[in-house]
PAZAGU-264602 format. One line per 4 residues: their letters; for each residue x, y, z of N, C-alpha, C, O. Coordinates in steps of 0.05 Angstrom, whole numbers. Atoms other than C-alpha are relative to their C-alpha. Layout:
a = X Y Z X Y Z X Y Z X Y Z  ...
# end
This chain:
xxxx = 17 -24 0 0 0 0 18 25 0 38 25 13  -24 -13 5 33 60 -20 -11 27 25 -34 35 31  1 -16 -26 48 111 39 0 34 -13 13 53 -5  -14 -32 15 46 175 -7 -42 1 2 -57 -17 -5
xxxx = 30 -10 3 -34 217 4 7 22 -25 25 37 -32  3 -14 13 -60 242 -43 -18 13 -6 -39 9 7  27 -23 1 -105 296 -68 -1 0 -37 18 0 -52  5 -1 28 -142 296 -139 -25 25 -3 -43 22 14
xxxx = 19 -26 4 -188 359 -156 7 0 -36 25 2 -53  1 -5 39 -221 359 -225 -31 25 5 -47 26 24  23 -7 2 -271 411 -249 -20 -11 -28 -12 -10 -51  13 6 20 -325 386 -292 -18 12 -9 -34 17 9
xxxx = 19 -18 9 -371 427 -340 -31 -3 -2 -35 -27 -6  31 2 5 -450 432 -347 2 -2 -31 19 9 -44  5 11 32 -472 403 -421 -29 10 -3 -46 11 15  26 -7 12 -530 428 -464 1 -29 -16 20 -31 -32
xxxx = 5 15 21 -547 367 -500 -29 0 -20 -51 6 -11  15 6 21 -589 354 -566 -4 32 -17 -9 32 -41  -10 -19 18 -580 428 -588 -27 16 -15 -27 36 -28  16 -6 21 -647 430 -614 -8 -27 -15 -15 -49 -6
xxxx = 1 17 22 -654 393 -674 15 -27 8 5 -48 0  -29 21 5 -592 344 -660 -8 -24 30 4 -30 50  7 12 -27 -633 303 -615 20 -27 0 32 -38 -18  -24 25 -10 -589 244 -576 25 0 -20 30 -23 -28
xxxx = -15 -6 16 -537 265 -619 21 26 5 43 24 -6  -15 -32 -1 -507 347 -600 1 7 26 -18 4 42  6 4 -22 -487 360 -547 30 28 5 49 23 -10  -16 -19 -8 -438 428 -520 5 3 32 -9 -5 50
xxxx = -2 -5 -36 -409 450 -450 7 25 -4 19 38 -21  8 -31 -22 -421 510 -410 21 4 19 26 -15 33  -5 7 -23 -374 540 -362 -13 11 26 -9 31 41  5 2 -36 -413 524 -301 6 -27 12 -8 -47 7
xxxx = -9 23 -7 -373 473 -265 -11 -15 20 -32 -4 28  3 20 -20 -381 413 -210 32 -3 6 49 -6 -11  -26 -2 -2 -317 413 -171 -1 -17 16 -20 -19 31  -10 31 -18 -285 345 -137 15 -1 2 33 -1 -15
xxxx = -32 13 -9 -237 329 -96 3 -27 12 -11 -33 32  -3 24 -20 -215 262 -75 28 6 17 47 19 7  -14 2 -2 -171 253 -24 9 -31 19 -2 -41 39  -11 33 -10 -134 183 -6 4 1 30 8 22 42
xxxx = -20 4 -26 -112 159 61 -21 20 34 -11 31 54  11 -13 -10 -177 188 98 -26 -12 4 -36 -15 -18  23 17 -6 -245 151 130 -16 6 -24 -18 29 -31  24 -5 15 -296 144 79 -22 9 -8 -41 -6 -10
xxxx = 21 -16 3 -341 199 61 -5 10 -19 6 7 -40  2 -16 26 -370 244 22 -21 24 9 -45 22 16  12 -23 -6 -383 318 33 -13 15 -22 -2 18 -44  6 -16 22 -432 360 -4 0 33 3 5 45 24
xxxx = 6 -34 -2 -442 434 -12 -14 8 -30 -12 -4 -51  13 -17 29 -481 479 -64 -25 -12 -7 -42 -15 11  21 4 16 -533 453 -113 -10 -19 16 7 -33 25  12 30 2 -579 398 -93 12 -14 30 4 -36 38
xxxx = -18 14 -17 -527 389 -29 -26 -15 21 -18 -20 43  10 11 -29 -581 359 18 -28 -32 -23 -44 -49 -15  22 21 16 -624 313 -40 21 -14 -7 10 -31 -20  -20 18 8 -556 275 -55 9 -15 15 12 -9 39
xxxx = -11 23 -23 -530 211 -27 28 8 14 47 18 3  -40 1 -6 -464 213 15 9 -34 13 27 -42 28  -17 34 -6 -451 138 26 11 -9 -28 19 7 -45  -14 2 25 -427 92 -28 -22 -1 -31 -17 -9 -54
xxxx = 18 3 26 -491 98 -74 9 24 -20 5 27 -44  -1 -36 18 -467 174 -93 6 -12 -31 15 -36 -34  -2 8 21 -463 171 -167 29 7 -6 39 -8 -23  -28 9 8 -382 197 -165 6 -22 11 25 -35 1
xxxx = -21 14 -18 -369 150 -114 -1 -29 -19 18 -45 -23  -2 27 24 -398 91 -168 18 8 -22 39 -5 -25  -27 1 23 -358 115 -225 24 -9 -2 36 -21 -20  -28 8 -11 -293 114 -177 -4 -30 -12 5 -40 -32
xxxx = 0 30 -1 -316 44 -165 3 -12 -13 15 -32 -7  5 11 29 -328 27 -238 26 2 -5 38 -20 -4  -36 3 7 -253 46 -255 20 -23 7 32 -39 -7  -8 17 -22 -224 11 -200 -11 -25 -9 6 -43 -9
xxxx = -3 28 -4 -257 -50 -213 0 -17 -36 4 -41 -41  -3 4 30 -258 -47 -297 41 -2 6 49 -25 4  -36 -3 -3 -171 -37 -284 -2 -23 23 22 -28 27  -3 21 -19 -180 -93 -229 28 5 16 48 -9 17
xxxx = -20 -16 -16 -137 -45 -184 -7 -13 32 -29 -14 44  7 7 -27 -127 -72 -119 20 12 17 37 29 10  -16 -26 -28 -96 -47 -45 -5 31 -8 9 50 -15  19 -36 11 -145 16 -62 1 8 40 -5 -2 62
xxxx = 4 -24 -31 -139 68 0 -22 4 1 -33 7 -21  19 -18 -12 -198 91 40 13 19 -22 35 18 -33  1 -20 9 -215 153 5 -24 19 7 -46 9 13  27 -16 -10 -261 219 20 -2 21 -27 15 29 -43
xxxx = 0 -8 30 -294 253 -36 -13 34 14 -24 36 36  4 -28 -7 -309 333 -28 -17 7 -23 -5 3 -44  11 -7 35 -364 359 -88 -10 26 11 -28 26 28  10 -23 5 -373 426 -90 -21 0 -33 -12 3 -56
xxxx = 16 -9 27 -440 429 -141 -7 31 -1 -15 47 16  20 -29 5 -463 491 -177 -10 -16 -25 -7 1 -43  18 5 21 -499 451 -233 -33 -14 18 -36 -30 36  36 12 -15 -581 438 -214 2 -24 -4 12 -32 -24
xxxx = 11 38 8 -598 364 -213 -28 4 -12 -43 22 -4  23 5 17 -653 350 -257 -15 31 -14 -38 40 -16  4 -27 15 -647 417 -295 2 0 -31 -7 18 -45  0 -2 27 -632 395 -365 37 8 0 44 14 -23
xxxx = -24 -13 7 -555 418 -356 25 -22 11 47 -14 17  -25 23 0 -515 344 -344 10 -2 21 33 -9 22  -5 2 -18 -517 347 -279 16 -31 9 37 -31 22  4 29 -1 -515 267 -276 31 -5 -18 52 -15 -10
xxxx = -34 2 17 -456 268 -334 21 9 9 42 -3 6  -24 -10 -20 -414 316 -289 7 -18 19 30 -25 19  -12 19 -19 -410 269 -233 11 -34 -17 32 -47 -12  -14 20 11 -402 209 -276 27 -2 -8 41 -20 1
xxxx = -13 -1 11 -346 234 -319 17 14 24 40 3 23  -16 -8 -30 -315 274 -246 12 -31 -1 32 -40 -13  -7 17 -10 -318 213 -220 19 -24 -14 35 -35 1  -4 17 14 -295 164 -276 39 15 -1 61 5 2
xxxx = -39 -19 -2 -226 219 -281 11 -5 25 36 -6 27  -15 -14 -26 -217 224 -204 18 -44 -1 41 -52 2  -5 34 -9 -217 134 -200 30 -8 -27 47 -26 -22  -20 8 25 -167 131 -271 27 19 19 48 8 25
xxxx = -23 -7 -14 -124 187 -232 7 -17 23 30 -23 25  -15 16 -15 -118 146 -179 13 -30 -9 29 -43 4  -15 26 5 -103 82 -217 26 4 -15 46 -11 -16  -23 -18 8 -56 123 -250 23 -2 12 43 -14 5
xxxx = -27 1 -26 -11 135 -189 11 -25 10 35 -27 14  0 24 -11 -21 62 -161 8 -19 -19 24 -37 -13  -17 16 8 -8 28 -217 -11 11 -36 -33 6 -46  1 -19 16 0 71 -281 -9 -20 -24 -23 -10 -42
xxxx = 4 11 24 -3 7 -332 -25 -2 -4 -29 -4 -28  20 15 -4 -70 -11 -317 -16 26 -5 -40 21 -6  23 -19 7 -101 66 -333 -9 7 -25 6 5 -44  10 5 18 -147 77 -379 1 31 -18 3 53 -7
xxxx = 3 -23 23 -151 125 -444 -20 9 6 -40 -2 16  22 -19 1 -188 184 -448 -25 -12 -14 -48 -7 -7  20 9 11 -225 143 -501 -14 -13 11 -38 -8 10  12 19 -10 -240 84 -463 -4 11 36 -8 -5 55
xxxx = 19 -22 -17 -261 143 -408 -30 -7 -5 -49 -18 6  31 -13 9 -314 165 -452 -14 -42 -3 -28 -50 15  11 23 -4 -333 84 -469 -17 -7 29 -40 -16 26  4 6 -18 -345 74 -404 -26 15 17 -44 5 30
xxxx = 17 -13 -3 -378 137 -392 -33 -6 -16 -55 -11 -7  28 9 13 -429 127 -445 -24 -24 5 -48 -27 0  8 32 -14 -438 55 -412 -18 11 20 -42 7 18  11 -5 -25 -459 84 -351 -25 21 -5 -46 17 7
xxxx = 16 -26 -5 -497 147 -364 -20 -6 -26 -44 -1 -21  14 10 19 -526 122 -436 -7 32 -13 -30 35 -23  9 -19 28 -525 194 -478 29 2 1 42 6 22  -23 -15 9 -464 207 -512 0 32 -7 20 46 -3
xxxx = -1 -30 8 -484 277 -535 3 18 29 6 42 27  3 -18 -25 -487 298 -453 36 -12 11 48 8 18  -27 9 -5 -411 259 -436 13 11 -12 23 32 -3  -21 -12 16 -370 275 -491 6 32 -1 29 40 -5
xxxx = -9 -31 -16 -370 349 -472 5 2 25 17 23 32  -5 -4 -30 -367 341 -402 35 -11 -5 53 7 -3  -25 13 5 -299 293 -418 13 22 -19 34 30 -10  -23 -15 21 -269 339 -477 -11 37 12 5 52 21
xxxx = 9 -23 -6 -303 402 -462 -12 18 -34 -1 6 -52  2 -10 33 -327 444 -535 -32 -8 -9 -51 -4 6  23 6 11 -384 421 -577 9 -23 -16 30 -26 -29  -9 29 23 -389 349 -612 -34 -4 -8 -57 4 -1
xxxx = 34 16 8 -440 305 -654 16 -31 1 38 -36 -7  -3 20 -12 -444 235 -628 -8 -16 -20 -32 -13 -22  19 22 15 -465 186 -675 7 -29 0 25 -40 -13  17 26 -8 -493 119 -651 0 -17 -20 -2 -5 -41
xxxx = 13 17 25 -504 56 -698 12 -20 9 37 -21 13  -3 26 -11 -505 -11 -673 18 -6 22 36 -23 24  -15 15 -14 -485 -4 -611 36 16 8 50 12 28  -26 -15 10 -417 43 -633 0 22 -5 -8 28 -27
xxxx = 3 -24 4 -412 108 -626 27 19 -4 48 13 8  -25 -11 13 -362 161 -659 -6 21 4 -30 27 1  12 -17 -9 -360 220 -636 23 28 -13 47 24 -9  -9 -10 15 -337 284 -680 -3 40 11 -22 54 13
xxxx = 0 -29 -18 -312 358 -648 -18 21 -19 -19 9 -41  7 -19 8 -344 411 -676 5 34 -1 -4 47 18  -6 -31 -13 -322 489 -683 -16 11 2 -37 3 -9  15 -13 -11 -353 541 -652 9 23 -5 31 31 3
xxxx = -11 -29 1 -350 608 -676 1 22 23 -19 28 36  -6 -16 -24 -321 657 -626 -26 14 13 -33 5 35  20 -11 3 -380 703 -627 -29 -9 17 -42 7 30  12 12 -9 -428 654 -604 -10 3 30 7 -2 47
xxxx = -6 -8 -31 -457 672 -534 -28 -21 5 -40 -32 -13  26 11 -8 -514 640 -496 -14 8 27 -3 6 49  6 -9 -20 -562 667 -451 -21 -32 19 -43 -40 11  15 18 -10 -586 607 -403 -20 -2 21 -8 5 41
xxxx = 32 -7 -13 -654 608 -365 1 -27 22 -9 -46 10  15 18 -16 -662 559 -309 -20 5 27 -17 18 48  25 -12 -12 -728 560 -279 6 -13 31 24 -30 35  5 20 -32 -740 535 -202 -14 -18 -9 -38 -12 -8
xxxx = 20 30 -2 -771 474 -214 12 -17 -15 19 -11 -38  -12 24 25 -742 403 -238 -15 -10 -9 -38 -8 -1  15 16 15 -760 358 -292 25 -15 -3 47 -12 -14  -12 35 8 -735 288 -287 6 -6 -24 -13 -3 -40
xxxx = -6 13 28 -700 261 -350 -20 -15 -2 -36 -8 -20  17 14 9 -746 201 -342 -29 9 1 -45 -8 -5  26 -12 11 -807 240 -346 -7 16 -20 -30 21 -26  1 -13 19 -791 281 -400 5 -19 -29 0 -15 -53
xxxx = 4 21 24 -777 216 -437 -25 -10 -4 -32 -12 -27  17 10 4 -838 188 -423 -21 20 -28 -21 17 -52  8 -30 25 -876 249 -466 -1 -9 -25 -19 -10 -41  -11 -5 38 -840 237 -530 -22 -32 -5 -29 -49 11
xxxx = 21 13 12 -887 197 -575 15 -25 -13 39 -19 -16  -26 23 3 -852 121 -601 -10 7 -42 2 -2 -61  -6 6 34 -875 138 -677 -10 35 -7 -31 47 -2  8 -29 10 -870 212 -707 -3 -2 -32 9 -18 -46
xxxx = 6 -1 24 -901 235 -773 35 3 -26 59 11 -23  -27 3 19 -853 226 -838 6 29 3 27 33 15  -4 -22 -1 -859 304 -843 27 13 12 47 27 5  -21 -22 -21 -826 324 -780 29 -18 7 46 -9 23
xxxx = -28 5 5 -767 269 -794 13 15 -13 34 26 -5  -6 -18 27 -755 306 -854 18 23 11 43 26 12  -3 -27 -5 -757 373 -828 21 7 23 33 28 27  -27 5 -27 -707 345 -761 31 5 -22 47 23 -20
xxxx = -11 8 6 -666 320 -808 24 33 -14 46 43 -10  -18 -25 9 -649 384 -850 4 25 26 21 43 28  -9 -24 -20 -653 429 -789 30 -7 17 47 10 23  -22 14 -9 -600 379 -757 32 17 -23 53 30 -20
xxxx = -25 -7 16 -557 393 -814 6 27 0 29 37 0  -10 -35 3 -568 470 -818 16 -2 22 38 -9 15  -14 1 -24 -540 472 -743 26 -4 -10 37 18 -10  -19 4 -4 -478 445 -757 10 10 -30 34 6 -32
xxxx = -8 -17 19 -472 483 -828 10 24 13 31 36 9  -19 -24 -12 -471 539 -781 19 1 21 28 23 28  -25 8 -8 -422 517 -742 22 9 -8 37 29 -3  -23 3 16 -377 498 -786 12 25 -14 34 34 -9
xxxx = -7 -17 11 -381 553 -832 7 33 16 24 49 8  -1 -22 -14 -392 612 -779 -18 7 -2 -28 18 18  28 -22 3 -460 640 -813 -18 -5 18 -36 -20 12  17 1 -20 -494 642 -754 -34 3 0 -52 -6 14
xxxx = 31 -7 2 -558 676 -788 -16 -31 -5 -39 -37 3  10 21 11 -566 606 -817 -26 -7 34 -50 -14 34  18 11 -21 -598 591 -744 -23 26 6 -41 19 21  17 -7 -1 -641 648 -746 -34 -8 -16 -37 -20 -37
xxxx = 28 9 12 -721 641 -756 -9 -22 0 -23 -24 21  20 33 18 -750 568 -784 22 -9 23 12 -31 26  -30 27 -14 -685 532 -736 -19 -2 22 -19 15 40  13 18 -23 -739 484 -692 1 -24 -5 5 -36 -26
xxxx = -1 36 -6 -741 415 -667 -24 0 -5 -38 19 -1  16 12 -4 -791 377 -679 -12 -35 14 -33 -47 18  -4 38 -7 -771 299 -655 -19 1 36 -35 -17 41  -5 6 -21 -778 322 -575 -10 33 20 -22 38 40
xxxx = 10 -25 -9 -787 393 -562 -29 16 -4 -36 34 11  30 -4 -8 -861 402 -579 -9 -7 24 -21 9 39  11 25 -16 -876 343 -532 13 5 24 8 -8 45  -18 -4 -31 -826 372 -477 -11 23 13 -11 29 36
xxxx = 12 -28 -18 -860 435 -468 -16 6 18 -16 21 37  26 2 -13 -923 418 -447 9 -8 31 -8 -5 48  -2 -5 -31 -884 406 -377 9 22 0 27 17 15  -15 -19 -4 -857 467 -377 -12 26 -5 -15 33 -28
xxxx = 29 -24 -3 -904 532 -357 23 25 -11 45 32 -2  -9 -30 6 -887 594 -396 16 -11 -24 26 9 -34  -31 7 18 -834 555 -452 -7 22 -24 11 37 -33  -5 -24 24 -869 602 -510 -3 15 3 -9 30 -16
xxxx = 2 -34 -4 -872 663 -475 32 10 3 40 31 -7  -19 -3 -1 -799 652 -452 22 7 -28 43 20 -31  -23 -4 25 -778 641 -527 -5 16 -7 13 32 -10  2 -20 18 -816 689 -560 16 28 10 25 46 -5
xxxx = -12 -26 -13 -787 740 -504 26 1 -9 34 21 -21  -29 -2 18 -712 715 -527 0 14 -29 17 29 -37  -9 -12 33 -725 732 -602 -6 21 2 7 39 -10  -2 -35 10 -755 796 -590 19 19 9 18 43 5
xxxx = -23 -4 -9 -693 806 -558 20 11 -15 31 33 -18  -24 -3 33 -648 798 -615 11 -34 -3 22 -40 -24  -6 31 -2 -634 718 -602 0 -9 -24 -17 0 -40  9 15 24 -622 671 -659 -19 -12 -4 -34 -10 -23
xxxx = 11 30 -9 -654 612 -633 -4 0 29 9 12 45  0 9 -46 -683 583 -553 -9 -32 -18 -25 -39 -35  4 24 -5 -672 514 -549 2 -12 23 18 -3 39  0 13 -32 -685 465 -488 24 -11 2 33 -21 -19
xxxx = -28 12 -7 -620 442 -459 -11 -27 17 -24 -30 38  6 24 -6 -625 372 -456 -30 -8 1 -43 -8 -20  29 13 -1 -694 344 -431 -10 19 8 -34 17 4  18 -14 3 -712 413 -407 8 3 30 30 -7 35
xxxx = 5 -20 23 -730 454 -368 18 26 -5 10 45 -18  -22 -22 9 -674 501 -373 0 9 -29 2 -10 -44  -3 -9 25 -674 545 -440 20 8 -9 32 21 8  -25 -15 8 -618 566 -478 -10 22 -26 -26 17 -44
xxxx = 0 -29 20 -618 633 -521 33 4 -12 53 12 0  -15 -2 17 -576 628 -580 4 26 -3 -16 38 -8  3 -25 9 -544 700 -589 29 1 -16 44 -19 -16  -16 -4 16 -492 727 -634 29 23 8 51 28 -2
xxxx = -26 -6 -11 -458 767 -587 0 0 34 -14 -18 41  9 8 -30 -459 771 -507 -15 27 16 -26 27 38  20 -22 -4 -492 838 -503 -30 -10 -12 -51 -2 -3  34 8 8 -552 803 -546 -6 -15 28 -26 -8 41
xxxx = -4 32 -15 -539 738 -495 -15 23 28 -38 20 37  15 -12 -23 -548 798 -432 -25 9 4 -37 12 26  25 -14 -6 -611 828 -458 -24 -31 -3 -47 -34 6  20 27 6 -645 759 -476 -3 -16 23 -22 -31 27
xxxx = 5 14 -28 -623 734 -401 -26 11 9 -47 1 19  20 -17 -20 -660 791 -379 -39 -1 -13 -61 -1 -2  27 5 17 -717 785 -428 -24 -16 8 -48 -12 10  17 29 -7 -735 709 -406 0 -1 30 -15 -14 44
xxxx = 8 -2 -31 -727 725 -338 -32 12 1 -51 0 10  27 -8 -5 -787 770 -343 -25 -18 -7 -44 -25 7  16 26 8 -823 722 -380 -17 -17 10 -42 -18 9  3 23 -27 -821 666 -330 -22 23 17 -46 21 18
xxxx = 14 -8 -23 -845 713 -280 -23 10 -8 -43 10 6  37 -8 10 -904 739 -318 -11 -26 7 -33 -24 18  4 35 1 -912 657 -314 -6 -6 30 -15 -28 37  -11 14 -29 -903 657 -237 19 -13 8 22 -24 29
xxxx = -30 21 -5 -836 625 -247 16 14 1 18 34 -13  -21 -19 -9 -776 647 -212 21 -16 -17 13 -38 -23  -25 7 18 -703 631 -256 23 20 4 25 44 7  -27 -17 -11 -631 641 -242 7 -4 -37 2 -21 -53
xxxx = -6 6 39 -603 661 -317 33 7 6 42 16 27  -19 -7 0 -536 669 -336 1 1 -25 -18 -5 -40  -12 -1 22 -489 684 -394 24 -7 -10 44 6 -7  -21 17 -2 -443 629 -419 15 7 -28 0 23 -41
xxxx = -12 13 29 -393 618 -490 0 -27 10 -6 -36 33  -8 25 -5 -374 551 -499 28 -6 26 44 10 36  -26 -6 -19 -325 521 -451 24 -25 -17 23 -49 -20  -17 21 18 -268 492 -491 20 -13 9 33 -29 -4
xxxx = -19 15 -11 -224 470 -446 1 -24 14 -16 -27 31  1 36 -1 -207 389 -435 3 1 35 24 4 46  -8 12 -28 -221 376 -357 25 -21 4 29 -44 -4  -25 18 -7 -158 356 -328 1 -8 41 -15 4 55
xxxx = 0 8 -29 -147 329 -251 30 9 1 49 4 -14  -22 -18 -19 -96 373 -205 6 -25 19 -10 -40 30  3 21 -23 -50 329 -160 11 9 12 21 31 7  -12 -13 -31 -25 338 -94 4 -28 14 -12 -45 23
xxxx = -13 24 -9 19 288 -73 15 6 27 35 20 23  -11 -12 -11 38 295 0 18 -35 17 7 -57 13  -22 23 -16 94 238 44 -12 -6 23 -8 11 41  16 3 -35 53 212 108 25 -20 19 38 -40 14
x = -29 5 -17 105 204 168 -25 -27 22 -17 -40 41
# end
């Protein structure tokens, strides 16, 4: 057992997934982080603070403390130290913003850093990170940004999924809306309908593609106007009191686009620069509250930087 403590601190990002159009498929990060520290050589716990801190487990059910576990026992790492896990959240649980993907992918980094140290042959690639991740959490479009950080499109097919970065033109701002009140992923699945008209495949299909035309290319107007879902976001609204007063308030703003982040109900306001992004926070805030709904908004870019884990290696006498 090795006599050296240690300390691992990763921050992990909030994910917008499906983008809109790019359902189970698009997926970007925000920076609003989830911050973890493990540290070795210390009774077994797990402290919370911030978001959600009193609706979360602290024994071994927590969802970092399974990931750890998952590492550890996928690397069949043994003479594992007691360890105490520290999570500072600022992402909502059941907000639509990957709350669930941040601790997975935390957790899945903090258990590889430690197999890392203990026995370096046996740790696993960033890739067979995200594998693992996807195993556990089951959307690639909400992981693969939490793990790389940026914007990707995920694509799925038998089982195999490939997953492809995407640029982001600088410019790009986003004003994000989250209301007080959750909506459960698995209730916002239930909703969606198991057979949609040929029409509104169609019409996914090319809106999917505009999205990442404007991407790629930069023309951003491309997402102005006609740029709606139709696979998931009709059918998601109906939980969600005020969603077309909140959008229409973003566009008259100056907004490109409001799309639901993830399953909802958090909104995102597509803007073009971060002065549009401030007045469209403020816009949908009013909104809501004409609605009776209170919402903390902010104003994000993408967050492009690859979560890394900080170590702190100290000699115990």
């Amino acid at each position: 057992m090795s006599s050296v403590q240690y300390q691992f601190r990763v921050q992990i990002p909030a994910t917008s997934a499906n983008l809109g159009p790019g359902f189970d498929s698009m997926g970007i990060a925000f920076g609003l982080v989830n911050e973890m520290i493990l540290t070795t050589h210390r009774p077994f716990g797990v402290d919370i603070s911030g978001e959600s801190a009193t609706m979360l487990p602290t024994d071994r059910s927590n969802v970092v403390v399974q990931a750890i576990e998952r590492v550890i026992r996928e690397t069949r790492l043994t003479e594992v130290p007691e360890y105490h896990l520290t999570l500072h959240n600022h992402i909502p649980v059941a907000g639509g913003l990957g709350s669930s993907a941040s601790a997975i992918v935390g957790g899945l980094m903090l258990g590889n850093q430690l197999v890392t140290e203990l026995a370096p042959a046996k740790a696993l690639s960033p890739y067979a990170l995200l594998d693992l991740a996807i195993a556990i959490e089951g959307h690639p479009d909400n992981v693969t940004p939490a793990l790389f950080g940026g914007a990707w499109l995920c694509i799925t097919d038998a089982g195999n999924t490939r997953t492809f970065r995407l640029p982001v033109p600088a410019a790009l701002s986003f004003a994000v809306a989250i209301p007080n009140f959750p909506l459960p992923t698995e209730a916002a699945r239930k909703v969606l309908p198991d057979v949609i008209p040929r029409a509104d495949a169609a019409y996914n299909a090319a809106q999917a593609a505009r999205l990442v035309l404007a991407l790629t290319t930069g023309q951003l107007e491309l997402l102005r106007g006609g740029f709606q879902d139709r696979l998931h976001e009709p059918y998601r609204k109906t939980l969600i009191p005020g969603y077309d007063d909140v959008r229409r308030a973003a566009i008259r703003s100056g907004a490109l686009t409001v799309t639901l982040s993830g399953a909802g109900p958090s909104m995102v306001a597509w803007c073009e620069s971060e002065s549009v992004a401030m007045q469209a926070a403020d816009e949908m805030t009013l909104a809501w509250r004409m609605c009776n709904v209170e919402c903390v908004t902010d104003v994000f870019t993408v967050y492009l930087d690859t979560p890394e884990v900080a170590v702190t290696r100290r000699e115990q006498t």
